[in-house]
C-alpha positions in Angstrom: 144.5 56.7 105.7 143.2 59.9 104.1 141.1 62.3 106.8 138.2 64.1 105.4 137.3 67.5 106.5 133.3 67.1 108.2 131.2 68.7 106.1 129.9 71.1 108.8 133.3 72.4 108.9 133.8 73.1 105.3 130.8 75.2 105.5 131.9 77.1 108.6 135.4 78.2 107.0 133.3 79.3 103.5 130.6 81.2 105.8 133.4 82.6 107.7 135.4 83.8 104.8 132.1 85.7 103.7 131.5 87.1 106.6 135.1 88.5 107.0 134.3 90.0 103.4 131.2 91.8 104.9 132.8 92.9 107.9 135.4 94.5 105.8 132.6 95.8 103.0 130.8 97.5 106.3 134.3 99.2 107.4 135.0 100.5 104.2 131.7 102.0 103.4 131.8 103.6 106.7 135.2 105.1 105.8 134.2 106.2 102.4 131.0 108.0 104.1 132.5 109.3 106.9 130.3 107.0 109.4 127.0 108.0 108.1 126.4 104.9 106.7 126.6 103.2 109.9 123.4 105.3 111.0 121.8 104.5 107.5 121.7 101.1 108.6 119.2 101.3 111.3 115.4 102.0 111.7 115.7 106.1 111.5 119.3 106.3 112.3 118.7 104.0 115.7 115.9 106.6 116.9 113.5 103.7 116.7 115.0 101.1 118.7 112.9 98.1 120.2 110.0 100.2 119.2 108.2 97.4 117.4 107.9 95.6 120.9 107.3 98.6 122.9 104.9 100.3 120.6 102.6 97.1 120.7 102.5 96.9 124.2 101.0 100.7 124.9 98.6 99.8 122.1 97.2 96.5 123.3 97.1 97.7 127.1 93.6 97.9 126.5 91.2 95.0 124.3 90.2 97.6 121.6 93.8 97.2 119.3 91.5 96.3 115.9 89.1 99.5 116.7 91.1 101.9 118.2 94.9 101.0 116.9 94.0 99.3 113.7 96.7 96.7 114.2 97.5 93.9 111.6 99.1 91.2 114.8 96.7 88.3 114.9 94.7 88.4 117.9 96.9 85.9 120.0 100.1 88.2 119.5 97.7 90.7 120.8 97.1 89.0 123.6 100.5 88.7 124.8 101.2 92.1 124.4 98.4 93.1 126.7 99.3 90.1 129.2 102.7 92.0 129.2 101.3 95.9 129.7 100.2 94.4 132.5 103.3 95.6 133.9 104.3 98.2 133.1 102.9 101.0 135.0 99.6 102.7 133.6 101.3 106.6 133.5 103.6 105.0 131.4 101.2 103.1 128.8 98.8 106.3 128.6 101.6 108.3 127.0 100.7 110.2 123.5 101.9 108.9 121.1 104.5 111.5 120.6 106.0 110.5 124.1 106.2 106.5 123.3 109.9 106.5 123.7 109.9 107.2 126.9 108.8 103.7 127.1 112.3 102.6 126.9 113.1 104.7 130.2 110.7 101.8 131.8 112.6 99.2 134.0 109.5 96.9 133.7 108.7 97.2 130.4 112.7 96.9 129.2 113.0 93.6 131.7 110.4 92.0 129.7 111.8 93.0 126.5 114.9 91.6 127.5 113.8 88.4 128.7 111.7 88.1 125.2 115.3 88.4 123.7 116.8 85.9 125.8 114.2 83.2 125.5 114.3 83.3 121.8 118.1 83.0 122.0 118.1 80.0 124.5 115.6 77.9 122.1 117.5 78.7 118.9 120.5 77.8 121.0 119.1 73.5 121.9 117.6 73.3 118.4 120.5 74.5 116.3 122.4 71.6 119.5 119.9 68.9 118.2 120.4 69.8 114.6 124.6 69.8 114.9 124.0 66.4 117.6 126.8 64.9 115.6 129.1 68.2 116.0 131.0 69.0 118.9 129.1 71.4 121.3 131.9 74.2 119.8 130.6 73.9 116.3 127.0 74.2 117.9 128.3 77.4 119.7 130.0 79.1 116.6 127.0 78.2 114.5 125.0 80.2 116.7 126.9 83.0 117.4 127.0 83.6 113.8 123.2 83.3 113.5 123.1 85.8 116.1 125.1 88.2 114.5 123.1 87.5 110.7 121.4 90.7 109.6 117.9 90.0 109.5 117.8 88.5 112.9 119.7 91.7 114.3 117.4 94.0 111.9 114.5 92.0 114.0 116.6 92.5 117.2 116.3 96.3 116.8 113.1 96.5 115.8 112.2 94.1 119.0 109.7 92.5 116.7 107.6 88.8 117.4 109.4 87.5 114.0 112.0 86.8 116.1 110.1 84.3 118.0 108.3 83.2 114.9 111.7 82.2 113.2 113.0 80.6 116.5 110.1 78.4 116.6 110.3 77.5 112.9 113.9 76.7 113.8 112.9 74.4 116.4 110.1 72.6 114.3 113.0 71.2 112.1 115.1 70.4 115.0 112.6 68.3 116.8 109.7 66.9 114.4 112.1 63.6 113.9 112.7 63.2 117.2 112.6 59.6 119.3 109.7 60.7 121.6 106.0 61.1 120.3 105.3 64.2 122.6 108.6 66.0 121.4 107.1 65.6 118.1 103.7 66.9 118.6 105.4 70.0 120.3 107.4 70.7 117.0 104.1 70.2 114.6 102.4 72.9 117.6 105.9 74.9 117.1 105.2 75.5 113.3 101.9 76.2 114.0 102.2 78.9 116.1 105.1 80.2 114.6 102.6 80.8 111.7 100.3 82.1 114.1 102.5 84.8 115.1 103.5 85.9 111.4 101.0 84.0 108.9 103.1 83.7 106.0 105.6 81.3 107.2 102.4 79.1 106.3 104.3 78.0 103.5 106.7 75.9 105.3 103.4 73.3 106.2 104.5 72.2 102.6 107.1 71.0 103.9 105.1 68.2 105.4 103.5 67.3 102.3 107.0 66.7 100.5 107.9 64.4 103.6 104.4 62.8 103.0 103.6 63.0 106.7 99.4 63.8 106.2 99.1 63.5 109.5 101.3 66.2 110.4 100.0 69.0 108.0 96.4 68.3 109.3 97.2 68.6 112.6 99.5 71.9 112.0 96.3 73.2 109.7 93.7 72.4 113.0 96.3 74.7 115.7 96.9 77.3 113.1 93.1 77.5 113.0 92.2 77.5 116.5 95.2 79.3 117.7 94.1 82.3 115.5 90.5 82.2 115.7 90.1 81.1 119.0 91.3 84.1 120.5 88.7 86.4 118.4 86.6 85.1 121.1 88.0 88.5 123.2 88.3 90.7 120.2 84.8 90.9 119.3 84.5 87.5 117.3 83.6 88.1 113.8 83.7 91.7 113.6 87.6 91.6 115.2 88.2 89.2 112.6 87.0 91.8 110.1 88.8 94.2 111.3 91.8 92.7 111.2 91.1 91.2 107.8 90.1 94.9 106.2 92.9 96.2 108.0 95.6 94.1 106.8 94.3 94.5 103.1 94.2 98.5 103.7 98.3 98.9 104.7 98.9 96.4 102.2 96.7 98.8 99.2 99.2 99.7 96.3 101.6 97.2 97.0 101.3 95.0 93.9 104.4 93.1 94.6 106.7 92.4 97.6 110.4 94.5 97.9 112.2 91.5 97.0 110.0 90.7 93.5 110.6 94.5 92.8 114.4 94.3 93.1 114.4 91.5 90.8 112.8 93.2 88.5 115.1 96.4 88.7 117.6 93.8 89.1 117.0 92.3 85.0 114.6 94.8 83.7 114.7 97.9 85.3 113.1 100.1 87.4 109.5 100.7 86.7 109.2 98.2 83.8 106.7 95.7 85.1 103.8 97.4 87.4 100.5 96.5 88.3 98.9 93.6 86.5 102.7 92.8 85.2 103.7 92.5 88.6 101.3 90.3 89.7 101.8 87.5 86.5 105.5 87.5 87.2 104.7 87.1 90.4 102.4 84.3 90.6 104.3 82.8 87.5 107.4 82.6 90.0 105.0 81.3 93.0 104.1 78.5 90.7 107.9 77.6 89.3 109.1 77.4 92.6 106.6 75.6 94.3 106.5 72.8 91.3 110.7 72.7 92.2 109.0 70.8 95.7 108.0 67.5 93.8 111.8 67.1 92.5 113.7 68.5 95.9 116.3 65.6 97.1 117.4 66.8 100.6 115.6 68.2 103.2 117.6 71.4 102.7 115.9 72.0 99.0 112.5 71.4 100.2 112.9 74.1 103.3 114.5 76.7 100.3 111.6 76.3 98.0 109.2 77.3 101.1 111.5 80.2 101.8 111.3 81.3 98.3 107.8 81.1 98.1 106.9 83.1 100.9 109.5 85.6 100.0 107.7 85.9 96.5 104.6 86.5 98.1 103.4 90.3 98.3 102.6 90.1 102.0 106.3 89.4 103.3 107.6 92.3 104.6 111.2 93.7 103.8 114.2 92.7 104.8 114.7 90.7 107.9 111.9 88.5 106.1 115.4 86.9 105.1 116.0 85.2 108.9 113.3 83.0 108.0 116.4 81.6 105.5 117.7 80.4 108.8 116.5 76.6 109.1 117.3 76.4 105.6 121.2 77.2 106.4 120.9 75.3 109.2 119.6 72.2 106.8 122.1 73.0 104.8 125.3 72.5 107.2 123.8 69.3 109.1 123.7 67.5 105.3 126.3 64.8 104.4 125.9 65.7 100.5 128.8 68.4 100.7 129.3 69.3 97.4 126.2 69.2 96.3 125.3 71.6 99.0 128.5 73.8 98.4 125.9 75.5 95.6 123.5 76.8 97.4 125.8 78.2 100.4 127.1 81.1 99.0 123.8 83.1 97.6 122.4 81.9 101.7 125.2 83.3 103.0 124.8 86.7 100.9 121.0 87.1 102.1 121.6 86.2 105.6 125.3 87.8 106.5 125.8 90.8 104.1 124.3 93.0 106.8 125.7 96.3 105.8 124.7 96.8 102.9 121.0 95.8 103.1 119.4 99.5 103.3 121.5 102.2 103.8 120.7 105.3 101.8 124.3 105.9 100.5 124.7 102.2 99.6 121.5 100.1 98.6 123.6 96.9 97.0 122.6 94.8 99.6 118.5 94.9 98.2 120.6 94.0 95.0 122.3 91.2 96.0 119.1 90.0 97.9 117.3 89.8 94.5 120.4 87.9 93.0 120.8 85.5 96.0 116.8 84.6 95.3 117.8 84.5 91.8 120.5 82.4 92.4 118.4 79.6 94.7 115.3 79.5 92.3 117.3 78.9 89.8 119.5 75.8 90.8 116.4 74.4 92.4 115.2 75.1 89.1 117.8 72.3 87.8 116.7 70.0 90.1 114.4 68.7 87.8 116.2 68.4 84.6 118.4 66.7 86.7 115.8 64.2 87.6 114.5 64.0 84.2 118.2 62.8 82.8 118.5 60.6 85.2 114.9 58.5 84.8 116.2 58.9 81.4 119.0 57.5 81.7 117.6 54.4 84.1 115.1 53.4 81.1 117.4 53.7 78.2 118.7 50.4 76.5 122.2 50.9 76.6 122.0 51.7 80.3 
């Protein structure tokens, strides 16, 4: 009897040929550049390690982060970030601002950086398990390894910023919401909801809920979104924090008509400076509303997940590039279908936005923005196909001669 290759596996030796292919790509550019590149790739050259982390927990030492910082985090992010300056030592937090790296001389203040880290790896770790429960625990081990090493969550890694945890617990939202146990279930519907909390636009993926027609689900994810970000206002000043932050996050968002990724596309097809302003924001919402009509015609859980990634990575508030890990649960979606060639399309153009890491935004070599926009090009457009597929096929059904 004919064995056939599990479908998990056929993905894993495609994703690992890919990879190899970047880890070469990265090599050679480093050659060709005489290493610099390799510094191109980080946050000023590596200067600005784990700042993102670090940074937000001298600022919100103190309750005055929306009148005296002016930060965009939603008030419950705040909040942990002052429940953790709470210990590191107070010489340390009152730093200027010109001394904030010394920040990462703190044991304290590093200890709880690192145990951020690990508890966003041991939670990816049991939900990418219950996604792959039909796997062997080795495919569950590989196929976290290489999330780990995927660009945008090292990119988040280095910046030691909360999108890490707010990717995790999107992860863990599709690992659990079908499981056997009603209270596992209500933690994963809570899990999206606070991973929104954390990052807002990852609101999208409540769609999700909608194309699975569980009502229930959405409402309830809608009512903790709400009162885990407004409830916490209550030590923020109420309104006027919620004003602030508002007023703030439209003011470092001023003059950006468009997100990165839309304007890559654009360079990508039209070229560079061809579609500004009022432009930008049609194509924009023009793509916002192609996309989101793909939801009513998605088949696999997979498709759905993509066309909530692709929305909120048309949307002008995502920020750049390690936006992409939130492509994650869709990859994962991916390898835990049975439909293997059907999937097989979509896997390469994930695989280029999630492990093409060296070429993502380095100054000598900026490809990788470039094969972002064609990887987002690549998925709206077979989703795209989805429903002329339907549309045959209902065709089909009602003809006579069928």
């Amino acid at each position: 009897m004919r064995k056939y290759v599990k479908p998990s596996l056929v993905f894993l030796l495609v994703m690992a040929i890919l990879l190899a292919t970047s880890f070469v790509s990265v090599f050679v550019a480093g050659v060709l550049t005489n290493k610099n590149f390799y510094a191109d790739v980080f946050f000023y050259g590596g200067a600005d390690i784990f700042m993102d982390y670090l940074n937000s927990v001298r600022d919100n030492a103190e309750l005055n982060t929306y009148t005296e910082y002016h930060t965009i985090y939603p008030p419950l992010v705040a909040l942990y970030f002052h429940f953790m300056s709470k210990f590191v030592p107070d010489n340390i937090l009152r730093l200027p601002f010109e001394q904030r790296y010394l920040m990462r001389q703190c044991a304290p203040a590093m200890i709880e950086l690192t145990l951020f880290f690990l508890t966003c790896a041991i939670v990816l770790y049991f939900s990418i398990r219950r996604l792959l429960r039909n796997e062997r625990k080795g495919v569950s081990l590989l196929v976290f390894l290489l999330c780990l090493i995927s660009y945008p969550l090292l990119y988040a890694f280095e910046r030691g910023n909360v999108l890490l945890a707010s990717v995790v617990l999107l992860v863990a939202f599709f690992a659990y919401r079908d499981h056997d146990k009603a209270w596992v279930r209500e933690l994963s519907i809570f899990a999206l909801a606070l991973s929104i909390t954390i990052k807002i636009y990852p609101v999208v993926f409540a769609f999700f809920l909608l194309k699975k027609k569980d009502y229930i689900g959405f409402v309830k994810t809608a009512v903790y979104s709400m009162l885990l970000f407004f409830v916490p206002f209550v030590v923020y000043g109420g309104a006027e924090g919620c004003y602030l932050l508002i007023r703030q996050v439209f003011l470092f968002s001023e003059g950006q008509t468009t997100n990165p990724f839309l304007s890559n596309i654009v360079m990508l097809f039209i070229g560079n400076g061809a579609i500004q302003g009022t432009g930008a924001t049609i194509l924009q919402l023009a793509l916002l509303v192609v996309v989101l009509l793909a939801l009513f015609f998605t088949k696999e859980d997979y498709e759905s997940a993509l066309v909530c990634f692709l929305a909120m990575m048309f949307f002008p508030g995502t920020a750049g590039t390690y936006s992409c890990a939130y492509c994650l649960p869709v990859f994962l979606l991916l390898i835990c279908s049975r439909n293997q060639w059907r999937t097989l399309r979509y896997l390469p153009s994930l695989i280029l936005m999630l492990f093409l890491f060296g070429f993502h935004h380095g100054k000598q070599f900026y490809y990788g923005e470039m094969f972002l926009a064609a990887s987002l090009v690549a998925e709206a457009l077979l989703l795209i196909v989805n429903p002329i597929e339907f549309a045959i096929h209902r065709r089909r059904e009602t003809s006579p001669h069928a």
